[in-house]
C-alpha positions as CSV (number, residue, x, y, z in Angstrom):
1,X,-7.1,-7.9,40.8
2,X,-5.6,-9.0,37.5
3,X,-8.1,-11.7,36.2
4,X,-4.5,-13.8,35.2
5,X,-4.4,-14.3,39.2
6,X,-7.2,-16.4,38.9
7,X,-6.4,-18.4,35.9
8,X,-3.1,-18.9,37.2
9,X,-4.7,-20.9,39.9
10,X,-7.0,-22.4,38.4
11,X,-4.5,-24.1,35.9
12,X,-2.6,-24.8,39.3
13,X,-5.8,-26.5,40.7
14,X,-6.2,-28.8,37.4
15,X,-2.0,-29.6,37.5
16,X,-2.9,-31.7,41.3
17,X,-4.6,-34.1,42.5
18,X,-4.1,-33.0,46.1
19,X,-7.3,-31.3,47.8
20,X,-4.9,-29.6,50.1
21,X,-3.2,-27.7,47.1
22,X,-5.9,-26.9,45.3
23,X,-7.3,-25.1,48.4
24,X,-4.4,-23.6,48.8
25,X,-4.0,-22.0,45.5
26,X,-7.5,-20.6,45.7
27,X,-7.5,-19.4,49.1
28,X,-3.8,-17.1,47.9
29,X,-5.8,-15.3,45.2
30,X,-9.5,-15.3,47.8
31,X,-7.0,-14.0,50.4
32,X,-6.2,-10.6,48.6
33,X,-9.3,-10.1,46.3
34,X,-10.9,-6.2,46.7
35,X,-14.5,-6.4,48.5
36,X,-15.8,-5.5,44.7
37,X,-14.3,-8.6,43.0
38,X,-15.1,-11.3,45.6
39,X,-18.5,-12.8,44.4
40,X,-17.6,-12.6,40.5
41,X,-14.0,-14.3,41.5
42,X,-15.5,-16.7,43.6
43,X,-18.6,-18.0,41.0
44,X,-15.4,-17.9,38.2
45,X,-13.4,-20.5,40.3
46,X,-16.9,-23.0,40.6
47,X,-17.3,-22.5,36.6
48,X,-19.9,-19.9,37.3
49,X,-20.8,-16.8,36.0
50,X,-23.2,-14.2,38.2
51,X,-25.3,-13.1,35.2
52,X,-26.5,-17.0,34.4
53,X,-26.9,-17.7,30.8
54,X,-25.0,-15.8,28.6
55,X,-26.7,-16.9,25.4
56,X,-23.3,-18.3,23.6
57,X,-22.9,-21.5,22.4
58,X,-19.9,-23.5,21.9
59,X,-20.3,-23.3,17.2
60,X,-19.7,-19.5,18.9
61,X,-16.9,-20.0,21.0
62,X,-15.2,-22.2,18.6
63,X,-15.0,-20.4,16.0
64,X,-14.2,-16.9,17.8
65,X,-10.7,-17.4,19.0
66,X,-8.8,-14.6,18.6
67,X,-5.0,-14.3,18.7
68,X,-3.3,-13.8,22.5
69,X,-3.1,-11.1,24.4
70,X,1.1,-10.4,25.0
71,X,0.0,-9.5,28.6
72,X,-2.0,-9.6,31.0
73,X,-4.8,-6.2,31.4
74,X,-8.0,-7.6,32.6
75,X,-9.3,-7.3,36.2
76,X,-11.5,-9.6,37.2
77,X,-14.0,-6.9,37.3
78,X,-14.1,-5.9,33.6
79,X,-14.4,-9.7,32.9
80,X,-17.4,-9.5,35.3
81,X,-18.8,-6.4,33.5
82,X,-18.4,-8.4,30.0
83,X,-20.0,-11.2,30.8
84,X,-23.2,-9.3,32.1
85,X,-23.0,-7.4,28.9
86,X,-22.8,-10.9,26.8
87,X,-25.9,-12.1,29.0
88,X,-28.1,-8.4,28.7
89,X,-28.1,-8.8,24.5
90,X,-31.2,-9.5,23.0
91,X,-33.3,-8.8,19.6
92,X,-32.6,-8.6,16.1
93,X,-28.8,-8.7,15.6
94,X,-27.9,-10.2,18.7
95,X,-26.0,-12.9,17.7
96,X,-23.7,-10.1,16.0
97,X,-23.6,-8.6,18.5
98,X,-22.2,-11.3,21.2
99,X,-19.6,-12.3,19.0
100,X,-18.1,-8.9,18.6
101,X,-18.3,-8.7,22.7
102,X,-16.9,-12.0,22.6
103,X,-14.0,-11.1,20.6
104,X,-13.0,-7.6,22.9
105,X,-12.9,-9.5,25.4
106,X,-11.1,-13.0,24.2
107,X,-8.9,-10.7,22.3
108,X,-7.7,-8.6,25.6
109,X,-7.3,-11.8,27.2
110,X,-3.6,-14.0,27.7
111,X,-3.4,-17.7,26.8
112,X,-4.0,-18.6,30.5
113,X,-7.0,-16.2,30.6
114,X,-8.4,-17.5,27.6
115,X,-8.6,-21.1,28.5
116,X,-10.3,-20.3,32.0
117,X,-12.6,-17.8,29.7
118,X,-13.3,-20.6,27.4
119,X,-14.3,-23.2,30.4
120,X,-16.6,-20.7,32.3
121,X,-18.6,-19.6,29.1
122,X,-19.2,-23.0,27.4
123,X,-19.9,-24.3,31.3
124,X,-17.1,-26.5,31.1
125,X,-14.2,-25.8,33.3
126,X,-12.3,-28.7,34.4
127,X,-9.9,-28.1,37.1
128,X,-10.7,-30.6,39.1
129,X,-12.6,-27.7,41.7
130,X,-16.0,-28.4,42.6
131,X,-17.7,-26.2,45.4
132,X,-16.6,-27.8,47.7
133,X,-12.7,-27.0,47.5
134,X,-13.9,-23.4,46.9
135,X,-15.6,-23.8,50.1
136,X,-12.6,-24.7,51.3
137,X,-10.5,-22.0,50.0
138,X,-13.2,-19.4,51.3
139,X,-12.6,-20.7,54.7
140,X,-8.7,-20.7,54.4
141,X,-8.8,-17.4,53.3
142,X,-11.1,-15.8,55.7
143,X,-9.9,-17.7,58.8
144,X,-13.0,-19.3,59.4
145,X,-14.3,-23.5,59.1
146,X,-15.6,-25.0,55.9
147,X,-19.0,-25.7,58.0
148,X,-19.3,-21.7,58.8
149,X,-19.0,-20.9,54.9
150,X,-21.3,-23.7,53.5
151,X,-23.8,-22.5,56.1
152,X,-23.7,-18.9,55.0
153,X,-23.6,-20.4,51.0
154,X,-26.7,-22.4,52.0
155,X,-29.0,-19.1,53.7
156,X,-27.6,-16.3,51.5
157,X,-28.7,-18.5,48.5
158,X,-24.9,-18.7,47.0
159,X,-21.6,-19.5,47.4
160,X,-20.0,-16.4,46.3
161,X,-22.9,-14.2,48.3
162,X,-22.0,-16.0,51.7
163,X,-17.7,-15.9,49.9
164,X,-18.0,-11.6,50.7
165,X,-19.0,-11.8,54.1
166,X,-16.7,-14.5,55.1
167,X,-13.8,-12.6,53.6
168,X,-14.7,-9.1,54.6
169,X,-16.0,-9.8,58.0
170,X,-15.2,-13.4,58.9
171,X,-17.4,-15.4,61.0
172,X,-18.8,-12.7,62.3
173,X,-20.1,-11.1,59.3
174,X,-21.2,-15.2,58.1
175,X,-23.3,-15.4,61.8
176,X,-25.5,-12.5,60.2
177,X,-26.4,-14.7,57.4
178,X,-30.2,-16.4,58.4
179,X,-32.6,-18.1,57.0
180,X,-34.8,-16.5,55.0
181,X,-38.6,-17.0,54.2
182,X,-39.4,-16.9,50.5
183,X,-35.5,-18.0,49.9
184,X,-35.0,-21.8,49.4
185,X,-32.5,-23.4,50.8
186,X,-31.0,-26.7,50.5
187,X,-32.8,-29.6,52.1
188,X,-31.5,-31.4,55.4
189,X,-30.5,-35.2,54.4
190,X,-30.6,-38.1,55.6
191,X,-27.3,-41.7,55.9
192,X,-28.8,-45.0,55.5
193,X,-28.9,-47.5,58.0
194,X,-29.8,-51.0,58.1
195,X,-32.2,-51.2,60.4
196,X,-34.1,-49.3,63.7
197,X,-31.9,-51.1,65.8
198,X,-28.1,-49.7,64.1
199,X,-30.0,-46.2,63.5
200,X,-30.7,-45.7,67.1
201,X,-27.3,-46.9,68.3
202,X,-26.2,-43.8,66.4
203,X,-28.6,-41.1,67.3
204,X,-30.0,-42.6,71.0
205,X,-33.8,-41.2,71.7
206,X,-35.2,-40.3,68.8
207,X,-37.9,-38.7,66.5
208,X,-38.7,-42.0,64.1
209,X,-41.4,-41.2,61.6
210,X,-42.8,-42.8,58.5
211,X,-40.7,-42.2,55.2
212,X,-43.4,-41.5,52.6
213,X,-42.5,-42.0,48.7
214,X,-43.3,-38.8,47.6
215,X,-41.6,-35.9,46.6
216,X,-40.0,-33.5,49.2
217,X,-41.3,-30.0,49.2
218,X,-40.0,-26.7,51.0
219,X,-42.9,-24.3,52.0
220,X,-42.8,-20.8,52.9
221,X,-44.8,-17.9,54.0
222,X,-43.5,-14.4,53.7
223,X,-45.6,-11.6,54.9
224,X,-49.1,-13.9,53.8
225,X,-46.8,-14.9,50.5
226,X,-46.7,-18.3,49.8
227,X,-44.6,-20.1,47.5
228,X,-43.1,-24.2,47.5
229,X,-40.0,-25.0,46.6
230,X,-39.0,-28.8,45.2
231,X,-35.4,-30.4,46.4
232,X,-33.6,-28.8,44.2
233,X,-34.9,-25.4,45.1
234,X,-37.3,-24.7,41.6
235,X,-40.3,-23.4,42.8
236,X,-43.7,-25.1,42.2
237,X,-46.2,-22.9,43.6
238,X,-48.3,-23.0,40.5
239,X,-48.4,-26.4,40.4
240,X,-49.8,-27.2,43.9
241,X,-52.5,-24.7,44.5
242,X,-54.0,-27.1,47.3
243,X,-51.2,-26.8,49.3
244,X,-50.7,-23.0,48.9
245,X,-54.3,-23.2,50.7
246,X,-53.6,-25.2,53.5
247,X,-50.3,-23.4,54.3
248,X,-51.8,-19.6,53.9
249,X,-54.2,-20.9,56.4
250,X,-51.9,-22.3,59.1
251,X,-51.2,-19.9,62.0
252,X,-48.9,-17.3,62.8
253,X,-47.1,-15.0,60.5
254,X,-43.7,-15.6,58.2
255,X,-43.2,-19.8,58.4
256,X,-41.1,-22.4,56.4
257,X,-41.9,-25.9,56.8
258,X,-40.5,-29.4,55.0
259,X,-42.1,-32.0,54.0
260,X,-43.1,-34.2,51.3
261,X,-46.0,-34.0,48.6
262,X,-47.9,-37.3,47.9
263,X,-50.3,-39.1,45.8
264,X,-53.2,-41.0,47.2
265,X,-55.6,-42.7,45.8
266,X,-59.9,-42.9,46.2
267,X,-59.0,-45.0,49.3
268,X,-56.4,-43.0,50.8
269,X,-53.9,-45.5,50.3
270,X,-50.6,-43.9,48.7
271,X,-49.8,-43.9,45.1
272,X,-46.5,-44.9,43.7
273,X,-43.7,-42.5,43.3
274,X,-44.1,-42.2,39.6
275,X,-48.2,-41.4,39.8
276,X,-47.1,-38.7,42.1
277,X,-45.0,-37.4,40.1
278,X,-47.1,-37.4,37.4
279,X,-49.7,-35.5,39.3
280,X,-47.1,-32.9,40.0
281,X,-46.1,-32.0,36.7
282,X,-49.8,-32.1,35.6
283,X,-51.1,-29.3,36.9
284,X,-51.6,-27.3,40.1
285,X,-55.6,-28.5,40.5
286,X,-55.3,-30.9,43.5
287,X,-56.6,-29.9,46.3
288,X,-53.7,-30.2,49.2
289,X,-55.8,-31.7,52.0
290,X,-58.6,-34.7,50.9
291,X,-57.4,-36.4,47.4
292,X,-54.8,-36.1,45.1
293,X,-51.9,-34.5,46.2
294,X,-51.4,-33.6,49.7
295,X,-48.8,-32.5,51.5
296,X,-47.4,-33.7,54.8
297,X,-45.0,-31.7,57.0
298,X,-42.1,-33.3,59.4
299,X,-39.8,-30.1,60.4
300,X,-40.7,-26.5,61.0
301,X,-37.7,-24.3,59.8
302,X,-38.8,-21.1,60.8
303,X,-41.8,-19.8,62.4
304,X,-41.7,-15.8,63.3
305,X,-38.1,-16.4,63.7
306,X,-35.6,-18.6,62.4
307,X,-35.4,-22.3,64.0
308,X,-32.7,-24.3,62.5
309,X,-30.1,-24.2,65.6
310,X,-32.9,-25.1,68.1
311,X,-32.8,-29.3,68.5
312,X,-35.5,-31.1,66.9
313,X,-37.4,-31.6,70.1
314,X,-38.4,-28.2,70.1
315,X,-39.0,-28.3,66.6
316,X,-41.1,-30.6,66.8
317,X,-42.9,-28.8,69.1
318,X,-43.6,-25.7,67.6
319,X,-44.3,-28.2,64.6
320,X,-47.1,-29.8,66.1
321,X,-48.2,-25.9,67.6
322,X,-48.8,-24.8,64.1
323,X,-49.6,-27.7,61.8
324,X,-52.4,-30.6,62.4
325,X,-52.3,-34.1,62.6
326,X,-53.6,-34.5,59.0
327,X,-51.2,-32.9,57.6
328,X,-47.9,-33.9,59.6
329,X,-46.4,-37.2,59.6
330,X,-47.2,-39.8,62.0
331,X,-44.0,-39.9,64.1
332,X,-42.8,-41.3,67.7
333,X,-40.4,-40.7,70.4
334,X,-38.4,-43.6,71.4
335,X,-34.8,-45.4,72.0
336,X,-36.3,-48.3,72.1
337,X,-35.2,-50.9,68.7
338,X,-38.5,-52.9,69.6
339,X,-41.2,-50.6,69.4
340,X,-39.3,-48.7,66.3
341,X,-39.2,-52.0,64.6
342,X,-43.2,-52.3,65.4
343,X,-43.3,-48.6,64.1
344,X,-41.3,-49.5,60.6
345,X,-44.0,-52.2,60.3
346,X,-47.4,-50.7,60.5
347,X,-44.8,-48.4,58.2
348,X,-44.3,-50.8,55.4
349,X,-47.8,-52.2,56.2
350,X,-49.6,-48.9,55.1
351,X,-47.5,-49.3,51.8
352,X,-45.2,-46.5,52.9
353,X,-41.0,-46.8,52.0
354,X,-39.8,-47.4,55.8
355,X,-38.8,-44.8,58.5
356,X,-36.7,-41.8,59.1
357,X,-34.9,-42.3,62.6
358,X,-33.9,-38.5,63.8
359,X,-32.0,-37.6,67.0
360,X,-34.0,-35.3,69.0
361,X,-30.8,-33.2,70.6
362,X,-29.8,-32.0,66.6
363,X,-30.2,-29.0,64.7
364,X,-31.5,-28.5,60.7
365,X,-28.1,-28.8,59.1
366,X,-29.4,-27.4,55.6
367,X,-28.1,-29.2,53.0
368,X,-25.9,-31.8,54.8
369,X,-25.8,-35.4,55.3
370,X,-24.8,-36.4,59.0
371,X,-25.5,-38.9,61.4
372,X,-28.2,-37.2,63.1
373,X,-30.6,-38.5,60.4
374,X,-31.3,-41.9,59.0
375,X,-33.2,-43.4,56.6
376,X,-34.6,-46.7,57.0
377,X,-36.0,-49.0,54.0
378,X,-36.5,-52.8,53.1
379,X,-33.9,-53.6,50.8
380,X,-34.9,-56.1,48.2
381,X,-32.9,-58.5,46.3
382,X,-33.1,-60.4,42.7
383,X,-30.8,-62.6,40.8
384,X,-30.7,-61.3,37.8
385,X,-28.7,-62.2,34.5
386,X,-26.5,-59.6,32.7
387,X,-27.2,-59.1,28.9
388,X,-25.1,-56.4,28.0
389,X,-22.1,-54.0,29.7
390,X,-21.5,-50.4,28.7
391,X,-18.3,-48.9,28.7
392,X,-17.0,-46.5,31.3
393,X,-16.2,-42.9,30.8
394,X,-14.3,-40.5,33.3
395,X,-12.2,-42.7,35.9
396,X,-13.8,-45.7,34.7
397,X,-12.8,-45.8,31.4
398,X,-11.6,-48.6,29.5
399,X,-13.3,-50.7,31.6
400,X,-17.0,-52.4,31.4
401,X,-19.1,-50.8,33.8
402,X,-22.9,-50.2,33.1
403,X,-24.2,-53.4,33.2
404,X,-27.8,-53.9,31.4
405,X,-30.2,-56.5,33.9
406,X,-32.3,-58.9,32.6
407,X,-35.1,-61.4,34.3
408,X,-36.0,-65.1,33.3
409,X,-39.0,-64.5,31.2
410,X,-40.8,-67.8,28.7
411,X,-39.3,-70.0,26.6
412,X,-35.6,-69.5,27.8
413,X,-35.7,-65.6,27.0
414,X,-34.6,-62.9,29.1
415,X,-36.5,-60.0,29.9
416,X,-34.4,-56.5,30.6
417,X,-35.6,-54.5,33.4
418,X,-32.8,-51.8,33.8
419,X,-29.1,-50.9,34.0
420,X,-27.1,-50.4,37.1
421,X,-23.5,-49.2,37.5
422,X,-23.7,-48.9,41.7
423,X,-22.1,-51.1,44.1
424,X,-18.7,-52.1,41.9
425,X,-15.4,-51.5,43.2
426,X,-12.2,-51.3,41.1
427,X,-11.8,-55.0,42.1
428,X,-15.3,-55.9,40.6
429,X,-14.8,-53.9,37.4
430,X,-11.4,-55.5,36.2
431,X,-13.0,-58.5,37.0
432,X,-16.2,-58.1,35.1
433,X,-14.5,-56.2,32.2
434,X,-12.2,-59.8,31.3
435,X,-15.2,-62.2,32.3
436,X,-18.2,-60.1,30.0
437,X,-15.5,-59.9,27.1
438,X,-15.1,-63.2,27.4
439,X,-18.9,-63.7,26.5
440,X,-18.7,-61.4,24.2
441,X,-21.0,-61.8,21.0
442,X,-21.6,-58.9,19.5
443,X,-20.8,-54.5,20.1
444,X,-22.9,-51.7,19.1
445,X,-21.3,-48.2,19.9
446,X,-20.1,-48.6,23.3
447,X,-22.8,-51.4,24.1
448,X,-20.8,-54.7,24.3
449,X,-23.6,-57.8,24.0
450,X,-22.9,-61.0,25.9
451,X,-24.1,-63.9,26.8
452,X,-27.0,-64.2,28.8
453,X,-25.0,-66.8,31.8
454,X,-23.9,-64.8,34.5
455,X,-26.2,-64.1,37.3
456,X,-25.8,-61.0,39.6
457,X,-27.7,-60.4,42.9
458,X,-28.9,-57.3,42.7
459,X,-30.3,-55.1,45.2
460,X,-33.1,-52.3,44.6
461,X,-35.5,-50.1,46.4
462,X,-38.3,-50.8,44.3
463,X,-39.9,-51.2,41.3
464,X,-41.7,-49.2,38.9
465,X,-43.8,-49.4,36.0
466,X,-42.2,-48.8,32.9
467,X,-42.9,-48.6,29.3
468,X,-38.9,-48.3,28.4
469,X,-38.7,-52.2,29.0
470,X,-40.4,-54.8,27.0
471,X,-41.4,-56.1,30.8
472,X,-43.4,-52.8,31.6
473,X,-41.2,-52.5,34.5
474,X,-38.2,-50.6,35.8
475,X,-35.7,-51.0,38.9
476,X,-35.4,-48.0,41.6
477,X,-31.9,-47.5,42.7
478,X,-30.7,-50.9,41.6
479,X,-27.0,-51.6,42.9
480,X,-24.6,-54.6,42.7
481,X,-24.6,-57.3,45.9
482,X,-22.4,-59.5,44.3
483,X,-22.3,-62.1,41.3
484,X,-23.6,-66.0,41.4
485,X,-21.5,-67.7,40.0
486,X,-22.7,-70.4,42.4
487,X,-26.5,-70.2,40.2
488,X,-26.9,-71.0,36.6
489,X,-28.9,-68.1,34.3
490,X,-32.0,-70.8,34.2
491,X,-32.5,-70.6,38.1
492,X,-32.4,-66.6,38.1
493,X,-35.5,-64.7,39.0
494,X,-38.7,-64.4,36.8
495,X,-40.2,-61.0,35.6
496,X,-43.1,-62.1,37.4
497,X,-40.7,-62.2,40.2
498,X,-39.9,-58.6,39.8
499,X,-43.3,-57.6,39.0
500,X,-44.6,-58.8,41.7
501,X,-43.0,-56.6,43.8
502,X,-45.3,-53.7,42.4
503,X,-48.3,-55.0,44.4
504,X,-48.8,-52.6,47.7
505,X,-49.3,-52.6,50.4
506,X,-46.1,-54.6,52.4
507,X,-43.6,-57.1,50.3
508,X,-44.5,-59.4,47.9
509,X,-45.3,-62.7,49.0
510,X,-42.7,-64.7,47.1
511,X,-39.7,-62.4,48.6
């Protein structure tokens, strides 16, 4: 196929805002790629090359731009085979020797052509396409649902891997697609929900189980191999040799488990999220089972077989068949919101985040968020004074958006303890845009400082120490309630306030 197909379409795709056209315009040139050009057309229309980093910068592109092709003579193959020759150079005289490659090709390419070239090799194509509408297109194309080509894209390792067997043998050729061990894939995740009660309205009996804050971790055994895999799928074997040892010596042959790594401390108690995650990028010495890092193991992915359509009761099963207590999560079965809520307690009591609340009939749906899992936490809230609001870029710009938090510290000051643009609708941010200029009283780049009066209930997960903040502390996932205008700057909340909420285990008492 003429590579111009495909810039054609993709300067379609940017020209609407409607998903349904941009699907369609993808799934016309999907529809009559060759077998040979699918995976290179398909990582082209995502912004994506197959050969990764191809070692030119954008001083590069900029300043080789030759003339136009008159028409169009590239296939979407030869740009393929260009781009993996752009990637393969190396040594003395490289550089040379990517910017003559770079002008062949540029030069054989149309204006259109050019312009898509440009976006995919400076990684900045902007159509308006993310992976999803390629999904979509896939699917249109090949006749089958989204669901059956994200699937495939999640246990083939790629989009454009799972893109040739949806469009050269459907959903047949996607069913063939498995899990694999030794090949990540993306994590299962999880809605929120206010409490035990509302999550198990939604998923009836259930598996609830303590939500450690840790860091989640993929293991996998292949043929006595084992290697770990973080949340977003770069491996970390090296780093957690403890863990290694404790999964090479669980039973049975090829497995794949999730779970989550955490710190502890002399006592056993659990560290905070930060000291874990210092640990984990320290070194690989900790020893997986009695101090330090450990990990703990809720689902069991694949065990001499793959396991992600059977429900989670049977999971659970073969789960608790193959790992030991001490190195699972404590977990019940129940539909009852009482003894759940008693659950989430002795949850929050043990210094842990809350609990994950998973219906027992579902399957792993790698890499989706449903309804079949949710996440319950204590949400905590401070009044809090706004010092400063940044302005907005993309669809929020030209109005005030990031706004910089402060608490009530001595002598009248106001201590920042971090920046939140979460939780504002359109409504909020015309509003806040004319009230914060109004308190205007000094810029500096896009920083505009105002008057420390308006108070702001926010909401956060958490705390954190910080040395970014003359407070030593930080907000976790800090997001707008709404604004006081009922409560005067003076009667916000202390940094001791916000400190406090740093002691573990369970809340701190003044909240």
């Amino acid at each position: 196929m003429l590579f111009v197909e495909l810039a054609r379409a993709s300067e379609a795709v940017a020209a609407t805002s409607k998903r349904s056209d941009k699907i369609a315009a993808f799934a016309a040139v999907f529809a009559a790629l060759p077998p040979d050009e699918i995976e290179a057309a398909v990582a082209f229309a995502t912004g994506e090359t197959l050969a990764g980093r191809l070692g030119v910068g954008w001083a590069t592109l900029r300043d080789v731009r030759p003339d136009p092709a008159d028409q169009p003579t590239l296939t979407v193959a030869d740009v393929h085979r260009a781009l993996d020759e752009l990637a393969s150079i190396g040594g003395a005289g490289s550089q040379a020797r990517r910017r003559h490659v770079l002008h062949d090709l540029l030069g054989r390419a149309t204006e259109p052509e050019q312009r898509l070239l440009v976006g995919i090799i400076g990684g900045e194509l902007r159509q308006g396409a993310l992976a999803g509408v390629v999904a979509a297109a896939v699917a249109k194309a090949a006749g089958v649902t989204v669901g059956e080509v994200q699937r495939g894209a999640m246990f083939a390792g790629s989009l454009p891997a799972a893109s040739v067997a949806a469009l050269t043998d459907g959903a047949a050729g996607l069913a063939l697609i498995e899990l694999t061990p030794a090949r990540p894939v993306q994590p299962m995740l999880a809605s929120p929900a206010d409490d035990v009660a509302d999550a198990l309205a939604a998923t009836g009996l259930a598996s609830v189980e303590w939500k450690l804050d840790g860091a989640r971790v993929q293991a996998h055994r292949s043929s006595g191999e084992v290697r770990l895999f973080t949340r977003n799928l770069n491996e970390v074997t090296d780093r957690l040799g403890g863990v290694v040892e404790v999964v090479r010596s669980l039973p049975g042959g090829d497995l794949v488990l999730d779970g989550e790594v955490l710190g502890l401390d002399a006592d056993g108690a659990p560290r905070r999220f930060q000291d874990t995650m210092g640990d984990f990028g320290a070194d690989g010495s900790a020893d997986g089972r009695g101090s330090g890092l450990r990990a703990f193991f809720f689902d069991v992915l694949h065990a001499d077989g793959a396991l992600v359509d059977e429900p989670l009761s049977t999971r659970r099963e073969i789960l608790a068949s193959t790992v030991p207590a001490s190195s699972r999560l404590p977990s019940i079965v129940t539909a009852d919101a009482a003894e759940a809520a008693e659950f989430l307690d002795r949850a929050i009591g043990a210094g842990h985040e809350g609990v994950m609340v998973k219906d027992l009939a579902s399957a792993y749906d790698a890499g989706r968020r449903g309804g079949s899992w949710r996440k319950v936490k204590p949400v905590y809230t401070f009044d809090l004074v706004v010092l400063a609001v940044e302005w907005g870029h993309g669809r929020r710009q030209g109005w005030l958006s990031n706004l910089h938090l402060g608490a009530r510290g001595g002598d009248n000051e106001f201590v920042m303890v971090g920046k939140t643009f979460k939780g504002l609708t359109d409504e909020l941010l015309r509003w806040q845009t004319e009230r914060f200029l109004g308190l205007e009283i000094g810029r500096e780049g896009h920083v505009v400082h105002v008057r420390p009066e308006q108070v702001v209930e926010t909401a956060v997960d958490g705390v954190q120490v910080s040395t970014r903040y003359p407070g030593g502390v930080a907000l976790r996932f800090a997001r707008v309630r709404h604004y006081r205008d009922d409560k005067p700057a003076a009667a916000a909340d202390t940094i001791d306030q916000v400190r406090a909420l740093l002691r573990r285990p369970g809340r701190p008492s003044d909240m």
